[in-house]
N, C-alpha and C positions, 0 to 999 in steps of 0.2 A: 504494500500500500504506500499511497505517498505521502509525504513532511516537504513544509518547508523550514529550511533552517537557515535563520539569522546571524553573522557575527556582527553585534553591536560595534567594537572597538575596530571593523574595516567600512563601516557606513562611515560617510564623510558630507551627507545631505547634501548630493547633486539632483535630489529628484527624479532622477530619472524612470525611476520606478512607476511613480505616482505619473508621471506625463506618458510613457507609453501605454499603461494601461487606457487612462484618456482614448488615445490614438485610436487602439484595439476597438474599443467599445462606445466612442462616441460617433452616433448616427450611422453605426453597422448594427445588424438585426442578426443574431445566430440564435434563434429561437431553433427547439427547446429550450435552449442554455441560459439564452437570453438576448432580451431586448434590449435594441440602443440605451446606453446611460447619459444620462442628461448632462450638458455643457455645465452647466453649475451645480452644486450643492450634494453631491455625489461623487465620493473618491473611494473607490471600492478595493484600491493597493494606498491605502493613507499613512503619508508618515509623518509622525509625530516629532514635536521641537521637545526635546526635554532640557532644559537649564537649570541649574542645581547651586545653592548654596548665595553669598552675598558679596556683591562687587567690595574686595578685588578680588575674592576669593572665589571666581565663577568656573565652573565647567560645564560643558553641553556634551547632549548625544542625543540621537536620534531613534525612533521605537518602528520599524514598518508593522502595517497594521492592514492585514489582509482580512478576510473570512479567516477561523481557526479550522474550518472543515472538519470540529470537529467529533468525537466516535461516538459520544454521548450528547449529541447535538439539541441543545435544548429548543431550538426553532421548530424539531420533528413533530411533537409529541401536540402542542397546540393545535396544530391546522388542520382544520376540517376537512381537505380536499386529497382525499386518496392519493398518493404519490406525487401532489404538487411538491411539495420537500423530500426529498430524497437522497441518499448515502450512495455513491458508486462502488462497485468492486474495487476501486482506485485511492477510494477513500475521498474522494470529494463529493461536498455537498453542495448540491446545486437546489434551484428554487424553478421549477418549469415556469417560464414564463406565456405556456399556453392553456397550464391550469390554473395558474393562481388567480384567484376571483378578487384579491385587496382586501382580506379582512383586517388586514396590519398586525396581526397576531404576534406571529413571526419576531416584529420589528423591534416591537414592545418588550420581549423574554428576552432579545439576543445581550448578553453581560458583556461584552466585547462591543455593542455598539456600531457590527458591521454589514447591519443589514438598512437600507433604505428603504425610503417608499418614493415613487416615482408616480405622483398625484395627476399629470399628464397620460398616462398610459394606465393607470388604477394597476399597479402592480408593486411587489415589492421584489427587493435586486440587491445585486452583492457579488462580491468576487464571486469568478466562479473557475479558479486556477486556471484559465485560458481553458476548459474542458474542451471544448468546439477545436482547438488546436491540436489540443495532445492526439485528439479523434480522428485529425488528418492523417497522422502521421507522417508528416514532414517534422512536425517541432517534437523535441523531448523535453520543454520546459516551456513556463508562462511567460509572456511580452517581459514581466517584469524581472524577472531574472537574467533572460537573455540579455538587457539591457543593463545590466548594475555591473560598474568600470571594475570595480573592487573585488566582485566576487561576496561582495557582503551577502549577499540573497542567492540560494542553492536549491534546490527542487530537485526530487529523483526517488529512488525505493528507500524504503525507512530501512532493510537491512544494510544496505549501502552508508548510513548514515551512522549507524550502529555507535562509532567511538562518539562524534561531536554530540549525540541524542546523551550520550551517560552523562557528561559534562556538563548539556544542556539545562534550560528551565524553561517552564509553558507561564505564561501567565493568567494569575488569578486559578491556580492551581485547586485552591480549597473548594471550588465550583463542582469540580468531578464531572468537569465539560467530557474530560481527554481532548484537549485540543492537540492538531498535528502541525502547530507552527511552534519550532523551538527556537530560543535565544542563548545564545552564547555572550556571554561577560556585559549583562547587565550593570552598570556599573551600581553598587554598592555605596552605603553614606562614608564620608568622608568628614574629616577633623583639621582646618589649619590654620594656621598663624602666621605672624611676622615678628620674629624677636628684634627687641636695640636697646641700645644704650640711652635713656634721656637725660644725660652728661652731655654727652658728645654729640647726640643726637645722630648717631649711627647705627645700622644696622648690625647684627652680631652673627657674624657666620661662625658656622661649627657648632652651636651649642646644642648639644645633647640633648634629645627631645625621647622620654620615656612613655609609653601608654599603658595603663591598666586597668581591665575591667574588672569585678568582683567574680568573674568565673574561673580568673586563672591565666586570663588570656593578658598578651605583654607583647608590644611592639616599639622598636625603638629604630630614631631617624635622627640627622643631624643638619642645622638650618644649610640654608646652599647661598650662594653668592649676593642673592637678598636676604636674605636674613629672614626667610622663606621656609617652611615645614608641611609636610602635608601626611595624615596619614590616610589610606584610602582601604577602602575594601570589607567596611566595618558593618557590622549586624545594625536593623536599624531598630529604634528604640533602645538600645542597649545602655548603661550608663559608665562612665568612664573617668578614670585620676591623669593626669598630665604633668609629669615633672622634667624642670627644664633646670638643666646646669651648662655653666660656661667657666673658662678660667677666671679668675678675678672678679666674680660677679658671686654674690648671694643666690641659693639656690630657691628657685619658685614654684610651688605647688599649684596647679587649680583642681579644682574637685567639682565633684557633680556633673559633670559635660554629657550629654544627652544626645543623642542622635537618632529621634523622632523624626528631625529633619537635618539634613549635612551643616556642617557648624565653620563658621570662620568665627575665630578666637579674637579676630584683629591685631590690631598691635599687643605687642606684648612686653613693659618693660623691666628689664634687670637693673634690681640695685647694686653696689657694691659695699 
C-alpha cells in the first residue's frame, strides 16, 4: 500500500508542491476521482508556514498537508452514499465525485482539515494522490512529489519505506486515524539565549551552558561567536534548570523554564 513521506529539515518552502497540484486539478475534470478544484480557497497538497519561538530567537519550517488517506479514515463511516468515500487497494482515499450528493459530512469529521467543499459544483474534494495518474500508468508518483527540488516529499510502497516509517511520526496520532502521510524530524521545542557581560557590554563566548530536567535528562552546549546558545530537540511541556558558567564571571542558575511553547531566554547577564 502506499505513504507519503515527508522530511521536514529538506522542505525549504518553494511551493512547488502546492502550485503543481493547482496545475493538475485546476479546471481538468478526472471524474470519478474528481472534479476541477476551484482557483481559490482550495489547496488540496497545503503547506503550512510554521514559525517558532520570539525574534531574535526565530526558527521556521514548513508542514505539507495532503489528505492523510488514511486506514481508519474517519470521513468513511458518516456518508450516506454507498461507496461515495472509498479506500483503494493502494490505500488511497478518494471521494467519487459522481456520487457524492454534498451533504458536507465528510468535511465537518475530517481532524486534519483536508477535505473541502466546492459550493459551485455541490460536492466535497480533496487530494486524491494524483489516483487518475498513478491509473495511467505512465506516472509512479503524484504532480507533487515529482515536483519537490529536494526530494522532501517521496511517495511509493510502505515496504519500500520500511527504515524512514520506524523513524517517522503521523500526526495527531492519539486520533487512531492511521494516517499514511509520515514526517520525518518535526522539529521539536527549543530553549535559547544570549549571554554578556553588562560591564563591558559584551557578549560572552564559551560559557558553559548546562540543561536539566527532573527526569534525569542533561544537555550541555557552549555560547558561539554571539554569545548565542541554543538547545533544541526538547519534549514539549516539559520543565527545565539552566546553569551557565564562564571564566571570571559568577555562576547563574535559572529555574522553572517551561517548554509549553519554544523559549528565548533573551539576554542573559553575568556578574563577576
Amino acid at each position: 500500500m502506499k505513504v507519503f513521506v515527508m522530511d521536514v529539515n529538506l522542505c525549504v518552502g518553494c511551493y512547488a508542491c502546492q502550485f503543481v497540484c493547482k496545475d493538475e486539478h485546476v479546471g481538468n475534470d478526472w471524474s470519478p476521482i474528481a472534479k476541477p478544484q476551484p482557483d481559490t480557497g482550495q489547496f488540496w497538497m497545503r503547506l503550512d508556514e510554521h514559525i517558532r519561538g520570539t525574534v531574535p530567537k526565530v526558527k521556521m519550517h514548513y508542514i505539507a498537508n495532503p489528505c492523510m488517506h488514511c486506514d481508519e479514515a474517519p470521513c468513511i463511516p458518516p456518508c450516506p452514499i454507498e461507496g461515495a468515500i472509498y479506500k483503494r487497494e493502494d490505500g488511497l482515499v478518494i471521494i467519487d465525485s459522481l456520487k457524492c450528493t454534498g451533504c458536507r459530512l465528510c468535511v465537518d469529521v475530517c481532524p486534519y482539515g483536508a477535505i473541502y467543499f466546492n459550493d459551485d459544483l455541490n460536492l466535497a474534494q480533496k487530494c486524491t494522490g494524483c489516483a487518475h495518474l498513478l491509473d495511467g500508468g505512465e506516472w509512479t508518483v503524484p504532480r507533487c512529489v515529482d515536483a519537490c527540488p529536494t526530494e522532501a516529499l517521496k511517495f511509493g510502497e510502505e515496504g519500500d519505506f520500511a527504515a524512514e516509517i520506524a523513524e517517522a511520526e503521523v500526526l495527531k496520532p492519539e486520533l487512531g486515524a492511521k494516517p499514511r502521510v509520515y514526517y520525518l524530524n518535526i522539529p521539536k521545542k527549543f530553549i535559547g539565549g544570549t549571554v554578556y557581560d553588562p560591564i563591558t557590554k559584551e557578549i560572552v563566548e564559551g560559557a558553559a551552558c548546562a540543561l536539566t530536567d527532573g527526569n534525569g535528562g542533561n544537555w550541555s552546549v557552549t555560547t558561539d561567536g554571539f554569545g548565542d546558545f541554543w538547545f533544541e530537540g526538547l519534549a514539549e511541556g516539559d520543565t527545565y534548570k539552566l546553569e551557565i558558567s564562564a571564566d571570571g564571571f559568577a555562576p547563574k542558575t535559572l529555574e522553572e523554564i517551561n517548554t509549553e511553547k519554544d523559549v528565548n531566554l533573551g539576554d542573559i547577564a553575568l556578574t563577576k
